[in-house]
C-alpha positions, 0 to 999 in steps of 0.5 A: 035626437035624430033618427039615423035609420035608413031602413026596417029590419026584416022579421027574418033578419030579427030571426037571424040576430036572435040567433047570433045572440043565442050562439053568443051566449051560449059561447062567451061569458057574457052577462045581460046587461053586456049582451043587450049593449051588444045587441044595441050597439050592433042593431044601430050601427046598421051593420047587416050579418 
């Protein structure tokens, strides 16, 4: 499979989206599972917050 990123994520944009994810969860019924291919989904589609 080809490895389609073009660049790193920075420690501070991990930070950000750990966030993001927390204030999710703590705001739509979302189980696990769902969370992590949400946070797959968003992380490899390169999409910046």
């Amino acid at each position: 499979m080809e490895n389609r990123c073009s660049r790193v994520v920075t420690f501070e944009e991990l930070v950000k989206f750990k966030a993001y994810l927390v204030v999710l969860k703590d705001n739509v019924a979302i189980s696990k599972i769902e969370m992590e291919a949400a946070s797959s989904l968003i992380l490899l589609s390169g999409n910046t917050m």
